[in-house]
LUMVEXZA-150005 format. One record per residue: x, y, z of N, C-alpha, C in turn; residue number from 1; residue in three letters. Coordinates in nm, 4 decimals, always signed. Each point is the difference from the previous one (the first is absolute). Layout:
! residues N
(site (X,Y,Z),(X,Y,Z),(X,Y,Z),NUM,"ALA")
...
//
This chain:
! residues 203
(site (+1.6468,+0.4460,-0.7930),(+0.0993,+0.0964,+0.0518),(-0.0496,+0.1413,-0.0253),1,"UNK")
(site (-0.0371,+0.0686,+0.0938),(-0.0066,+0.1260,-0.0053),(+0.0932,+0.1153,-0.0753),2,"UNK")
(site (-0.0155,+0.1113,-0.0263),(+0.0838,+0.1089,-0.0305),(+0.1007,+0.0573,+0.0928),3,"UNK")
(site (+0.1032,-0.0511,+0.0334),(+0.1533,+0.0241,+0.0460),(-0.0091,+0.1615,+0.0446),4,"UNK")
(site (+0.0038,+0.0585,-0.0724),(-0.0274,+0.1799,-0.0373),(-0.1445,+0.0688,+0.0975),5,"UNK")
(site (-0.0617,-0.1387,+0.0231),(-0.0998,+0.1119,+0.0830),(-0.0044,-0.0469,+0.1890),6,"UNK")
(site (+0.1257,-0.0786,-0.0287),(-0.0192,-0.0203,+0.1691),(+0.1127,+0.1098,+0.1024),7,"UNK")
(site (-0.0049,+0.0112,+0.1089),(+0.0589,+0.1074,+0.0568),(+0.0813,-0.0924,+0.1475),8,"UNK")
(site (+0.1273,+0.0461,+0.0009),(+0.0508,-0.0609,+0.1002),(-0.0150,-0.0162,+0.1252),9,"UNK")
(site (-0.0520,-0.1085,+0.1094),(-0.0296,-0.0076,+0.1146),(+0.0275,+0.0890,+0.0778),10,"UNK")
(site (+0.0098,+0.0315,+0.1447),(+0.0016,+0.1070,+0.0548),(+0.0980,-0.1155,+0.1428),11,"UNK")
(site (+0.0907,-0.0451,-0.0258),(+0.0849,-0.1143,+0.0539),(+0.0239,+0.0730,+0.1559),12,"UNK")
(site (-0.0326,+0.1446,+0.0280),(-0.0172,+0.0406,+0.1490),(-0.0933,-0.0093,+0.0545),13,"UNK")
(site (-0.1370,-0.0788,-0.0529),(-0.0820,-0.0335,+0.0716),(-0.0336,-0.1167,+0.1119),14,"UNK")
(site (-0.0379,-0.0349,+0.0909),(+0.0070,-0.0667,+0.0905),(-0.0429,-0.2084,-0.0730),15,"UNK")
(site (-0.0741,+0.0260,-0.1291),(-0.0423,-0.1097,-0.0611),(+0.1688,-0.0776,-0.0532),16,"UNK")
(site (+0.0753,+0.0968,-0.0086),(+0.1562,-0.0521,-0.0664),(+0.0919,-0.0186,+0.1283),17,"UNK")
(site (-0.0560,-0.0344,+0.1193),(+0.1322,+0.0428,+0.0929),(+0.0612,-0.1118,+0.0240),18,"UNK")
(site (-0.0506,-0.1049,-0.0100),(+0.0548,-0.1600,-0.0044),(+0.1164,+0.0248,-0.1170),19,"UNK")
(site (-0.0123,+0.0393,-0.1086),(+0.0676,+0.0211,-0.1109),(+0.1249,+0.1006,+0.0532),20,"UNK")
(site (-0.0196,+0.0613,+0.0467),(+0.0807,+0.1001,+0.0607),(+0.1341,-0.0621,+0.0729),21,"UNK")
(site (-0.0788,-0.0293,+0.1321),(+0.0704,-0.1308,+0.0859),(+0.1208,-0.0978,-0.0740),22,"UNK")
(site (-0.0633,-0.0484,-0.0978),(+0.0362,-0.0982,-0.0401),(+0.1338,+0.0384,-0.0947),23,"UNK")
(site (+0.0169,+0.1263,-0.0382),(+0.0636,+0.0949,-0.0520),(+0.1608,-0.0285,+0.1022),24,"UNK")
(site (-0.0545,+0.0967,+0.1188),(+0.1150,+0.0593,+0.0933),(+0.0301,-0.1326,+0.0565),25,"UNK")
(site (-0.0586,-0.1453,-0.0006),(+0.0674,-0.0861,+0.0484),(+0.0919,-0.0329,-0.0727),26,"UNK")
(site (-0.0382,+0.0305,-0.1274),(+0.0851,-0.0839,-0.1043),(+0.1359,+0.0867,-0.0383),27,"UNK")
(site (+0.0219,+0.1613,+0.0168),(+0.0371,+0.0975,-0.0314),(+0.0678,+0.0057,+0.1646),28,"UNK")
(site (+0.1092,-0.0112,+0.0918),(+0.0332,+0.0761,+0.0965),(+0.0059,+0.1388,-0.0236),29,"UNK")
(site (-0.0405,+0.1207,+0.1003),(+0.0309,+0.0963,-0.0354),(-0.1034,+0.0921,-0.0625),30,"UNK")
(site (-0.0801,-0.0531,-0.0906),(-0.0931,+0.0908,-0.0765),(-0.1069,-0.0101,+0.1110),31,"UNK")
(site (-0.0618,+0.1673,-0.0397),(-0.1217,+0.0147,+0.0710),(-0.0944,+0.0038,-0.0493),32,"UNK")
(site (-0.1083,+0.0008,+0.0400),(-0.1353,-0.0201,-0.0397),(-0.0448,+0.1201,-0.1615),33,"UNK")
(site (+0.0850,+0.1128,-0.0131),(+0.0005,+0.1089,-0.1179),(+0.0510,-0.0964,-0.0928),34,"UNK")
(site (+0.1408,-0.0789,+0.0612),(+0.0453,-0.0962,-0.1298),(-0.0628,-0.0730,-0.0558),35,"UNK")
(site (-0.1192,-0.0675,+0.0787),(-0.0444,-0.1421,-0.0341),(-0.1267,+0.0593,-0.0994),36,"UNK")
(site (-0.0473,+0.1422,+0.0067),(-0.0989,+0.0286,-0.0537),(+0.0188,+0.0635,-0.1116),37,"UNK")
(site (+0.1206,+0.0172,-0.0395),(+0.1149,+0.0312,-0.1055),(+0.0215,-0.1201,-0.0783),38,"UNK")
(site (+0.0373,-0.0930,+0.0529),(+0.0374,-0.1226,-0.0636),(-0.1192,-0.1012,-0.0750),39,"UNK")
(site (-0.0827,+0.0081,+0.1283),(-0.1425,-0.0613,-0.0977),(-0.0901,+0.0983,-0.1061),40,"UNK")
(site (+0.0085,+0.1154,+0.0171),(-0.0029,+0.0961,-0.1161),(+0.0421,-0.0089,-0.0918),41,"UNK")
(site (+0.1341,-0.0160,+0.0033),(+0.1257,-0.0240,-0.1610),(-0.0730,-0.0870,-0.0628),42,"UNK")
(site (+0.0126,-0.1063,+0.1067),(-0.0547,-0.1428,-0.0509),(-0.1136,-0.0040,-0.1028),43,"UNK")
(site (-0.1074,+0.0101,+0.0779),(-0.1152,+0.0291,-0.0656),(-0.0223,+0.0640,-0.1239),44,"UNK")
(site (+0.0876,+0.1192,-0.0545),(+0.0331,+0.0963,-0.0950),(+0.0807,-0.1228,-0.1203),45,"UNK")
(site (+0.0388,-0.0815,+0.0582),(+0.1051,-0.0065,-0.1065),(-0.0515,-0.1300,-0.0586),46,"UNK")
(site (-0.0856,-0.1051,+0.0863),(-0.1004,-0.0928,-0.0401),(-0.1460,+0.0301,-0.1044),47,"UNK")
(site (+0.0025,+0.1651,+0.0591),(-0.1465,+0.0342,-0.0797),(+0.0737,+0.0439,-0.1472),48,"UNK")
(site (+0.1405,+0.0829,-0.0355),(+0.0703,-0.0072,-0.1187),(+0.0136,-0.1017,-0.0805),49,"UNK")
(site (-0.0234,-0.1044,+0.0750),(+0.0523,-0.1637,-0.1064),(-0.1678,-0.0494,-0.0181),50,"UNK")
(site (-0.0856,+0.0499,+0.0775),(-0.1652,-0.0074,-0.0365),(-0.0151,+0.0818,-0.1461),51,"UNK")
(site (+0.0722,+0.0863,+0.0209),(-0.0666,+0.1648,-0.0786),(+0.0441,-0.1097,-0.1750),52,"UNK")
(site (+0.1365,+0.0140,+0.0238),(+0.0532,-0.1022,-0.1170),(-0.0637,-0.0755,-0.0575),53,"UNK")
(site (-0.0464,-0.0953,+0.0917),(-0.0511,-0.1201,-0.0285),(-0.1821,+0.0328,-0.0573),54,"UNK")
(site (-0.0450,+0.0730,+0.0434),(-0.0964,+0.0801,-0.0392),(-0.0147,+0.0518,-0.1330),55,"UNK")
(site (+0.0890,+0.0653,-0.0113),(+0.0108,+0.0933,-0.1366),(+0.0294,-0.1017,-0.1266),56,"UNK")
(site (+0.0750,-0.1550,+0.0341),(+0.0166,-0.0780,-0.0866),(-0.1113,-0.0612,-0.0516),57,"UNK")
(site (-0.1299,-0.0957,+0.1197),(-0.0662,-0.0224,-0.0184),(-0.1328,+0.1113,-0.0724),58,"UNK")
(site (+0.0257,+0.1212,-0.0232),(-0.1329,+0.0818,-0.0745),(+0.0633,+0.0073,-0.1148),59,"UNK")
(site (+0.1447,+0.0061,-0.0115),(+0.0120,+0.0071,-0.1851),(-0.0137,-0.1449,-0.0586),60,"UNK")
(site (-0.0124,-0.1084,+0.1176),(-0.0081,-0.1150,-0.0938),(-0.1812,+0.0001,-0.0503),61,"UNK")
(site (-0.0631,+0.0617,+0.1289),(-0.1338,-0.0648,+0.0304),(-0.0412,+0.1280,-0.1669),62,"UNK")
(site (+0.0758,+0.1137,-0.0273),(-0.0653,+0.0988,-0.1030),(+0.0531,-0.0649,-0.1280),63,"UNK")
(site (+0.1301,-0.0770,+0.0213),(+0.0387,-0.0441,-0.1593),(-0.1120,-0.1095,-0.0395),64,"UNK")
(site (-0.0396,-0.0734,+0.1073),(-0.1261,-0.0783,-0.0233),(-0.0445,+0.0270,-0.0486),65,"UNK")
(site (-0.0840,+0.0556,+0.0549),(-0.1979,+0.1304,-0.0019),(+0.1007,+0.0496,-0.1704),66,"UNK")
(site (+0.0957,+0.0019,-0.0320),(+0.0478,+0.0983,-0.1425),(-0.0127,-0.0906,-0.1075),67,"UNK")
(site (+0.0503,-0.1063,-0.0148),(-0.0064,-0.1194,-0.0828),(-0.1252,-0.0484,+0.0102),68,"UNK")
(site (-0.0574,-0.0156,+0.0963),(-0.1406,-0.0510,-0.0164),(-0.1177,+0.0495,-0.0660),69,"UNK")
(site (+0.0491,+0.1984,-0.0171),(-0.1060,+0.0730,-0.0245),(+0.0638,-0.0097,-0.1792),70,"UNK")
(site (+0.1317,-0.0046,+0.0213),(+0.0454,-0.0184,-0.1844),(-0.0556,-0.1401,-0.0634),71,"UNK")
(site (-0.0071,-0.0851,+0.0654),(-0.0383,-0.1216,-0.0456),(-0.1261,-0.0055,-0.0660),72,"UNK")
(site (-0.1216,+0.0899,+0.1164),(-0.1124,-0.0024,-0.0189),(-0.0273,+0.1136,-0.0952),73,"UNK")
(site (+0.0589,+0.1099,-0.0406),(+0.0133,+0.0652,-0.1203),(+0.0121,-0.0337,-0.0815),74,"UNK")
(site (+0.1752,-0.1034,-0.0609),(-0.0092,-0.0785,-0.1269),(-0.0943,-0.0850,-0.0567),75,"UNK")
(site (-0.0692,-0.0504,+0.1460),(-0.1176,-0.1105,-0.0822),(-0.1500,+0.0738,+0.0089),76,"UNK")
(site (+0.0303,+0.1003,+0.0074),(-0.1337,+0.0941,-0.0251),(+0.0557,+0.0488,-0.1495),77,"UNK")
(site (+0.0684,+0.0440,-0.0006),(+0.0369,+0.0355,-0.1764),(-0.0221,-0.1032,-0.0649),78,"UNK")
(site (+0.0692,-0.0788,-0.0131),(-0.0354,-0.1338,-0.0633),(-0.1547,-0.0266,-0.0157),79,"UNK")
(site (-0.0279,-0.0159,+0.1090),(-0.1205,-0.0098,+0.0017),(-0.1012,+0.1250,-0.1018),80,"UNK")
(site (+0.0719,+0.0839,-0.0039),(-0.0600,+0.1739,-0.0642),(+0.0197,-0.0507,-0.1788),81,"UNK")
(site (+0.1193,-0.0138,-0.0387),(+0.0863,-0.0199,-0.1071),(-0.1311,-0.0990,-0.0359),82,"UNK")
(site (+0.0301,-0.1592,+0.0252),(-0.1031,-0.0982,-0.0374),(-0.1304,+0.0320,-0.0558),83,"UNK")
(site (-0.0385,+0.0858,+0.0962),(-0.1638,+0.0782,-0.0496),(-0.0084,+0.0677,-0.1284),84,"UNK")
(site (+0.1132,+0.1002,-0.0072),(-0.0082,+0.1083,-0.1106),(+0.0250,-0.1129,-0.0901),85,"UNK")
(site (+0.1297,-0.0942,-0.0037),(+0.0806,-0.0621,-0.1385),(-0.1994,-0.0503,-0.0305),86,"UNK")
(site (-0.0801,-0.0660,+0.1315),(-0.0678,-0.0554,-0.1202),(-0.1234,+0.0832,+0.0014),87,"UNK")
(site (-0.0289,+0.1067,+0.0351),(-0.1180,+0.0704,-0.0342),(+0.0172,+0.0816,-0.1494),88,"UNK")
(site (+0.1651,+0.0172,-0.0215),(+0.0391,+0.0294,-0.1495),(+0.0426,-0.1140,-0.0675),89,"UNK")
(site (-0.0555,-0.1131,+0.0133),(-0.0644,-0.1471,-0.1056),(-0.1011,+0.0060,-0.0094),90,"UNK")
(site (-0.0846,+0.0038,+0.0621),(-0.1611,-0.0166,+0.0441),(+0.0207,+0.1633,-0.1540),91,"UNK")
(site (+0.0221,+0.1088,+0.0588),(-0.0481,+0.0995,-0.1009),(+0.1157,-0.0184,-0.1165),92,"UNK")
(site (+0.0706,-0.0227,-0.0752),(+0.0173,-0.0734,-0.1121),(-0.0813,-0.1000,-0.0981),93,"UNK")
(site (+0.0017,-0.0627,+0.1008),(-0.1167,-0.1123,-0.0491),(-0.1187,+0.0526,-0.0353),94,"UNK")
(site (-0.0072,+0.1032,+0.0749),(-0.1976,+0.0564,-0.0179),(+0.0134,+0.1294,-0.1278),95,"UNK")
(site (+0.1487,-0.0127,+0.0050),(+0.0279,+0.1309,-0.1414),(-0.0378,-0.0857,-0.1363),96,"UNK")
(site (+0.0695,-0.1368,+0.0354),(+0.0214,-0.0858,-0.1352),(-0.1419,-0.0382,-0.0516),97,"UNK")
(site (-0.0718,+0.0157,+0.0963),(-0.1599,-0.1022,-0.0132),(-0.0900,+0.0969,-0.0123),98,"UNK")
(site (+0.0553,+0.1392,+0.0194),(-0.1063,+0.1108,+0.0239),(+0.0266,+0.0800,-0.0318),99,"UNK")
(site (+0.0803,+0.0335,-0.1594),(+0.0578,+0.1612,-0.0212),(-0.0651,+0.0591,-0.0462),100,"UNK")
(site (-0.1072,+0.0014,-0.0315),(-0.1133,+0.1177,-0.0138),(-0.0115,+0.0795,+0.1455),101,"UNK")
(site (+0.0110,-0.0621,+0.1015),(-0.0195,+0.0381,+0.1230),(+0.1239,+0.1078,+0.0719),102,"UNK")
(site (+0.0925,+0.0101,-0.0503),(+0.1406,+0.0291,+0.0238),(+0.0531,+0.0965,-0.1047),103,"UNK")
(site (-0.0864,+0.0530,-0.0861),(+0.0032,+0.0691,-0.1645),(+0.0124,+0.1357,+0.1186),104,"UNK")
(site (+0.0929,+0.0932,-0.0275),(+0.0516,+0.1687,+0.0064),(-0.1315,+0.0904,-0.0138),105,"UNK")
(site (-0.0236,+0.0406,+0.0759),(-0.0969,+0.0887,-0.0423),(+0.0538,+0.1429,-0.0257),106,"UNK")
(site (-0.0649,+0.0854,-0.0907),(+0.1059,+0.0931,-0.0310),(-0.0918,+0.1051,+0.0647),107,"UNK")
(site (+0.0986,+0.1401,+0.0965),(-0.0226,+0.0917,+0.0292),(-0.0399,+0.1214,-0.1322),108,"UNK")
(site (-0.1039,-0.0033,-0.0629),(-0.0160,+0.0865,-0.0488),(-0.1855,+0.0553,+0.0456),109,"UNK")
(site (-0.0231,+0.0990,-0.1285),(-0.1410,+0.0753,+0.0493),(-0.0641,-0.1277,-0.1061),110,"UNK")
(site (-0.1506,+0.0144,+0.0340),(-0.1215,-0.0330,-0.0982),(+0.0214,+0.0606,-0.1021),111,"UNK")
(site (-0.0303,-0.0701,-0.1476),(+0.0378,+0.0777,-0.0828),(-0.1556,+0.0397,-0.0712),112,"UNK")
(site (+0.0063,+0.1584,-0.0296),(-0.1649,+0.0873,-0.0187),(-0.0113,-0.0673,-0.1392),113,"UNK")
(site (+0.0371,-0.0354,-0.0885),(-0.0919,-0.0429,-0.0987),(+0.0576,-0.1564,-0.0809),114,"UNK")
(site (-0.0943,-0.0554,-0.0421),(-0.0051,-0.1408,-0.0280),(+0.1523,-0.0016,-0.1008),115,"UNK")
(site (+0.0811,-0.1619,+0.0082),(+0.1095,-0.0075,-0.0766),(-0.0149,-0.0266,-0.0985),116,"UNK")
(site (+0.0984,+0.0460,-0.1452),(-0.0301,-0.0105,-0.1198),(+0.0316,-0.0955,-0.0015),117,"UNK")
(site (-0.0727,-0.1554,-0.0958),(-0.0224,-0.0965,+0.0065),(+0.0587,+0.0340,-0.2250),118,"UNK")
(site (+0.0739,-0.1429,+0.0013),(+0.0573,+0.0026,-0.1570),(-0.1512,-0.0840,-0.0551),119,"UNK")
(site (-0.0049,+0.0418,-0.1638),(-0.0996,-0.0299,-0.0529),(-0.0004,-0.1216,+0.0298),120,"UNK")
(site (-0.1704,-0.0494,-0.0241),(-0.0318,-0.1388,-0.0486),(+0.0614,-0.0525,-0.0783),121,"UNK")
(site (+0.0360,+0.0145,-0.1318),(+0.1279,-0.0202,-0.1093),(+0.1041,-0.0626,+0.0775),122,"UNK")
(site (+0.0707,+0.0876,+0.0789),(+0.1361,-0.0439,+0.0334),(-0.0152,-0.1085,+0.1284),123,"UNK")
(site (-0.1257,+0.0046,+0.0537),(-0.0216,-0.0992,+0.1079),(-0.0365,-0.1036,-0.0428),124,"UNK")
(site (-0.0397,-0.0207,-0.1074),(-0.0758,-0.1657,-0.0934),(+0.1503,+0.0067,-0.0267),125,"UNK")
(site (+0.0612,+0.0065,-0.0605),(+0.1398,-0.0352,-0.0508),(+0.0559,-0.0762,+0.1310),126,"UNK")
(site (+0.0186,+0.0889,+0.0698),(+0.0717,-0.0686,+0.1585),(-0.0646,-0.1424,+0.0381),127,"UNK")
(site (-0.1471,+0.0264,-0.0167),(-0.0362,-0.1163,+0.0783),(-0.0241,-0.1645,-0.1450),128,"UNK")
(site (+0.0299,+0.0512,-0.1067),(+0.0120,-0.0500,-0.0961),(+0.1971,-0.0589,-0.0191),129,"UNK")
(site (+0.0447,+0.0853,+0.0738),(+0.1401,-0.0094,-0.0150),(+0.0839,-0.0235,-0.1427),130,"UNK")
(site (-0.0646,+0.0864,-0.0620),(+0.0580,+0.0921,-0.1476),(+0.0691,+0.0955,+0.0202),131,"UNK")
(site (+0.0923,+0.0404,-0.1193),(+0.0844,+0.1056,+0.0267),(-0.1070,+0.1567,-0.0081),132,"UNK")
(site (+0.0347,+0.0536,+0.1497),(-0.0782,+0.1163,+0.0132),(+0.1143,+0.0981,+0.0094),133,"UNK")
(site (-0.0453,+0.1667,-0.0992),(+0.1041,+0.0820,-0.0125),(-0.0086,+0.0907,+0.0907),134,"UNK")
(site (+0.1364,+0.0762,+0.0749),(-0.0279,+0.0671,+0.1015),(-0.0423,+0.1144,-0.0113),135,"UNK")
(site (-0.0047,+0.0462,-0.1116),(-0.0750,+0.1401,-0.0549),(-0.1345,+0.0220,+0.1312),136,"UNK")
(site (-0.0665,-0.1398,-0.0009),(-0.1535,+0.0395,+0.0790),(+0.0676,+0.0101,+0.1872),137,"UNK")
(site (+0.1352,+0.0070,+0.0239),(-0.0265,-0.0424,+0.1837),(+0.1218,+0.2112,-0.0284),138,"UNK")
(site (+0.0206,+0.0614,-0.1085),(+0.0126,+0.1049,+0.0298),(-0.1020,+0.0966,+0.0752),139,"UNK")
(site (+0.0487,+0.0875,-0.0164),(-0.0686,+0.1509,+0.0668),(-0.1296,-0.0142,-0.0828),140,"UNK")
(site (+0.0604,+0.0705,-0.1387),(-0.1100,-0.0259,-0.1186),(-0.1063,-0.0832,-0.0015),141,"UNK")
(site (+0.0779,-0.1357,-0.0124),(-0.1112,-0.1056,-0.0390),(-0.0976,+0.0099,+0.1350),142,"UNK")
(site (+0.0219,-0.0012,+0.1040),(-0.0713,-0.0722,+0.1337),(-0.0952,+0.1512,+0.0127),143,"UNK")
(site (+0.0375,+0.1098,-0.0772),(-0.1209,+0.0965,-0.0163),(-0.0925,-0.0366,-0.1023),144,"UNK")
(site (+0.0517,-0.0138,-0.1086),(-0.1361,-0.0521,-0.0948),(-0.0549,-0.0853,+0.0704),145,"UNK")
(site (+0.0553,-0.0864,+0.0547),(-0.0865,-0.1509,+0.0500),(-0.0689,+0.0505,+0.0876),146,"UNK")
(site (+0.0216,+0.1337,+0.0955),(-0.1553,+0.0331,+0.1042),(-0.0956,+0.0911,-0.1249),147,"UNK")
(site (+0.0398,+0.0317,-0.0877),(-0.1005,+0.1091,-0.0770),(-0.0758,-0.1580,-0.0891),148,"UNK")
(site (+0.0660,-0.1206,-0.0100),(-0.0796,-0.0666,-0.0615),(-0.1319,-0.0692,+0.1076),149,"UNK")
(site (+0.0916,-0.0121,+0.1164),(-0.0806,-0.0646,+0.0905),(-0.1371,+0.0919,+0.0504),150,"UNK")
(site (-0.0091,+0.1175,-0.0809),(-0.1221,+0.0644,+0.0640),(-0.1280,-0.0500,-0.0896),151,"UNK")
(site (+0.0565,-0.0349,-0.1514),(-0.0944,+0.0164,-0.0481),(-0.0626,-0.1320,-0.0214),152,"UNK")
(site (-0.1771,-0.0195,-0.0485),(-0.0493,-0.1045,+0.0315),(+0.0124,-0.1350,-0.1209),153,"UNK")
(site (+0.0794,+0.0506,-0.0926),(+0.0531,-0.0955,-0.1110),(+0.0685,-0.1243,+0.0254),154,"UNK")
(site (+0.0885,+0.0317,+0.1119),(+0.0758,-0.0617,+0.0383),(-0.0740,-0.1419,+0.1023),155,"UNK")
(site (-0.1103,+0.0036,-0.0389),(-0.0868,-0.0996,+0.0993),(-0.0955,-0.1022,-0.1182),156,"UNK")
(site (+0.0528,+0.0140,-0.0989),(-0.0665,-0.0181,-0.0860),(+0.0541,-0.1452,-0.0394),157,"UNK")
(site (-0.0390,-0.1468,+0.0084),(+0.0492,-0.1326,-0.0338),(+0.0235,-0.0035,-0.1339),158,"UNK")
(site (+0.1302,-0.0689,-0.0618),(-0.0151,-0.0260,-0.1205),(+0.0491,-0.1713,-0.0068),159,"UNK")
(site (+0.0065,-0.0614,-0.0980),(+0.0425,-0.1141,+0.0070),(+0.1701,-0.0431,-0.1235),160,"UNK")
(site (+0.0303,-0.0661,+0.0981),(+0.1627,+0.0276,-0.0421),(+0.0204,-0.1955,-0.0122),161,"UNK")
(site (+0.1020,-0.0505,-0.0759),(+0.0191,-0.1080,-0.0859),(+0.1731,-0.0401,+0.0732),162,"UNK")
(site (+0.0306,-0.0747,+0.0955),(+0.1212,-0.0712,-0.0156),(-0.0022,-0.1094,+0.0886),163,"UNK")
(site (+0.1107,-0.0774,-0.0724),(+0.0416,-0.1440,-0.0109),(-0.1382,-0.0590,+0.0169),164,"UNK")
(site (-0.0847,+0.0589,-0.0985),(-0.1100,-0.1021,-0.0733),(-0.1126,+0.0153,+0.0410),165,"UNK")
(site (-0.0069,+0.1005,+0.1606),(-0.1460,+0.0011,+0.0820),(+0.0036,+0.1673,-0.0656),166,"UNK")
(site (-0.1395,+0.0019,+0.0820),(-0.0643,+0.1446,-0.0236),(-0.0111,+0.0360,+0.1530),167,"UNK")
(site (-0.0169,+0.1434,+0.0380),(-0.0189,+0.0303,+0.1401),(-0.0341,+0.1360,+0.0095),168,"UNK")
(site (-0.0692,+0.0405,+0.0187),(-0.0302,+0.1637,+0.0404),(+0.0789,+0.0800,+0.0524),169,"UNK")
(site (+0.0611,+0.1053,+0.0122),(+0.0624,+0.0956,+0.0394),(-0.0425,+0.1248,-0.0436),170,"UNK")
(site (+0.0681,+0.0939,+0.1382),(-0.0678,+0.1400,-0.0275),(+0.0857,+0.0594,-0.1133),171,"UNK")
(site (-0.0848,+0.1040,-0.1180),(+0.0326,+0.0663,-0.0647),(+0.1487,-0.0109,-0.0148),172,"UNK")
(site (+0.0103,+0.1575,+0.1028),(+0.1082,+0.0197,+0.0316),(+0.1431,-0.0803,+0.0303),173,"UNK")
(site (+0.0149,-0.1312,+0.0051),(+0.0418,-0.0509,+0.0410),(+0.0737,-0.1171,-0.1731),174,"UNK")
(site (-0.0628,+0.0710,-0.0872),(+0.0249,-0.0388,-0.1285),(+0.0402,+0.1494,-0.0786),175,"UNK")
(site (-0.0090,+0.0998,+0.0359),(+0.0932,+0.0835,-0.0346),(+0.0934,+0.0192,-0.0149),176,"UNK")
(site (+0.0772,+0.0483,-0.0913),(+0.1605,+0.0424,-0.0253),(+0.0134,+0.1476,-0.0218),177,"UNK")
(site (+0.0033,+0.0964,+0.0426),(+0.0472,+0.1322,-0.0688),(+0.0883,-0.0204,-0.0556),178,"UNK")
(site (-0.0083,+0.0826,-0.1321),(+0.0830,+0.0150,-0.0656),(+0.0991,+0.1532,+0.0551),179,"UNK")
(site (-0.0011,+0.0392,+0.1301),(+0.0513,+0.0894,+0.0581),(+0.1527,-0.0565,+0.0618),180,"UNK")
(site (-0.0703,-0.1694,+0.0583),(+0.1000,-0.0340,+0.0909),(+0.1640,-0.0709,-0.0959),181,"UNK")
(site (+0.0742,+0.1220,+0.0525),(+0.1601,-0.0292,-0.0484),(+0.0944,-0.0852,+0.0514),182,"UNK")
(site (+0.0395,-0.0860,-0.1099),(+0.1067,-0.1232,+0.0239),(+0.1133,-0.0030,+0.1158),183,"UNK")
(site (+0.0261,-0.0774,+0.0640),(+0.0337,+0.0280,+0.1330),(+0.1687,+0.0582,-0.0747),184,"UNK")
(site (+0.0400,-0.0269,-0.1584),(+0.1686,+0.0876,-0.0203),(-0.0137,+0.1511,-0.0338),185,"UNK")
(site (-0.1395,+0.0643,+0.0088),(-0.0564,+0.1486,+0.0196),(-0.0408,+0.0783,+0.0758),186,"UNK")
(site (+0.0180,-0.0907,+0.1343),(+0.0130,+0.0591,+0.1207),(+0.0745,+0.0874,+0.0788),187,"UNK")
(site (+0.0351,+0.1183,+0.0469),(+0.0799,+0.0750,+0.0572),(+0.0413,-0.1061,+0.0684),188,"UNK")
(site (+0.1662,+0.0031,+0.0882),(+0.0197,-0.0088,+0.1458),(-0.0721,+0.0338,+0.1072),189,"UNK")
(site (-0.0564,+0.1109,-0.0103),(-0.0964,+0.0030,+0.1329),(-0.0909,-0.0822,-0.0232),190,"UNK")
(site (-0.0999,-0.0178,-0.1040),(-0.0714,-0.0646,+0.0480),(-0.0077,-0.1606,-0.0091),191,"UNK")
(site (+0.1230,-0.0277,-0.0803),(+0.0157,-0.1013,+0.0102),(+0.0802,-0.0500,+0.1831),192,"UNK")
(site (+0.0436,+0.0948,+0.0766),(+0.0447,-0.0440,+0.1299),(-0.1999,-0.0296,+0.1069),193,"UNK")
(site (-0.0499,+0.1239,-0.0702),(-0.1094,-0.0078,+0.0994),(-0.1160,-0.1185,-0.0599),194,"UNK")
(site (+0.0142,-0.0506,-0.0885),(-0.0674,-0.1117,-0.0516),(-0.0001,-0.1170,+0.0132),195,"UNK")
(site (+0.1954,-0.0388,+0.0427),(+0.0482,-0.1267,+0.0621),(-0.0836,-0.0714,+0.1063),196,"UNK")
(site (+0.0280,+0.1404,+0.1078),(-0.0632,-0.0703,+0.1382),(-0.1704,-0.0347,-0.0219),197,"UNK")
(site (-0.0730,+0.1314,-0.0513),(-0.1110,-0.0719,-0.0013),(-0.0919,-0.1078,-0.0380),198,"UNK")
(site (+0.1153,-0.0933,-0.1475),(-0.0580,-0.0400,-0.0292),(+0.0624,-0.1393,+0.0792),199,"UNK")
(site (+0.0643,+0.0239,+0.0207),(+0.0746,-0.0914,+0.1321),(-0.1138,-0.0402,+0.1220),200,"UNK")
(site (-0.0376,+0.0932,+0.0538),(-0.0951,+0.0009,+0.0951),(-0.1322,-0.0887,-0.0407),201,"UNK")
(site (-0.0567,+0.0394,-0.1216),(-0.1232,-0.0420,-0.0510),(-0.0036,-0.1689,-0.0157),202,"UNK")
(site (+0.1486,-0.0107,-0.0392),(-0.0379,-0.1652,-0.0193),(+0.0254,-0.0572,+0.1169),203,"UNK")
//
């Protein structure tokens, strides 16, 4: 069915309609040939109105279609979208759990210009000995002596040290005690706050 709206009404005084005409004034006593071209005019007008109707019904059905069909094919494209992400964030979970070195923060800061103060040998044999080590050495203080010790070449020097029955070499330094370093209940607050974390860190 064509578009109702784009057709234009016959021209019913033309000689192609005159049978139609005729057929008019036989049926009509009285009317003349202006009537009959009047009458099949109306006509025509009022048949192409119940087209126009009938027209306009069939495009909102044929668009509610084409509307649901295009929503249909949207929801299962999301779905389809959703499915991907839910599992491309399993897939990377999983690769967090199996791989967190890989996934570790990197921190926005600069290069730092000179090497980090590293706590004495002393307080690092303790740690890795897992003896009570005092926090005197992860202060300000201590972790400065420990680079003024680390320059010098004493500290490279093996000695041999005695527990739970073996013997084993270790550096010098690393059997030292100053008698400088103060009991962790002679510690300021400050530096007992800035001593926590580092020695936190170290182990």
């Amino acid at each position: 069915m064509s578009d109702p709206n784009n057709t234009v009404c016959p021209d019913f005084s033309s000689e192609i309609y005159v049978h139609l005409r005729l057929m008019h004034i036989s049926q009509n006593p009285g009317h003349s040939d202006a009537n009959a071209i009047a009458h099949l005019s109306n006509g025509w007008c009022v048949a192409n109105e119940t087209k126009k109707v009938t027209w306009q019904a069939q495009q909102a059905r044929i668009a509610a279609e084409v509307a649901e069909d295009e929503r249909q094919k949207k929801e299962a494209a999301d779905l389809i979208a959703e499915k991907f992400k839910a599992d491309q964030e399993a897939l990377q979970q999983d690769d967090m759990k199996k791989h967190k070195a890989k996934y570790l923060p990197i921190l926005d800061r600069d290069v730092p210009d000179q090497p980090p103060i590293l706590a004495s040998a002393t307080a690092t044999r303790k740690l890795s000995l897992g003896v009570y080590c005092e926090l005197y050495y992860w202060t300000n203080t201590g972790l400065t002596k420990a680079l003024n010790l680390a320059t010098t070449t004493d500290d490279n020097i093996l000695t041999f040290v005695m527990k739970d029955g073996m013997t084993s070499l270790v550096p010098m330094a690393a059997t030292r005690n100053s008698r400088s370093v103060k009991p962790d209940r002679d510690l300021s607050w400050d530096n007992f706050c800035t001593a926590i974390p580092r020695i936190i860190d170290a182990m």
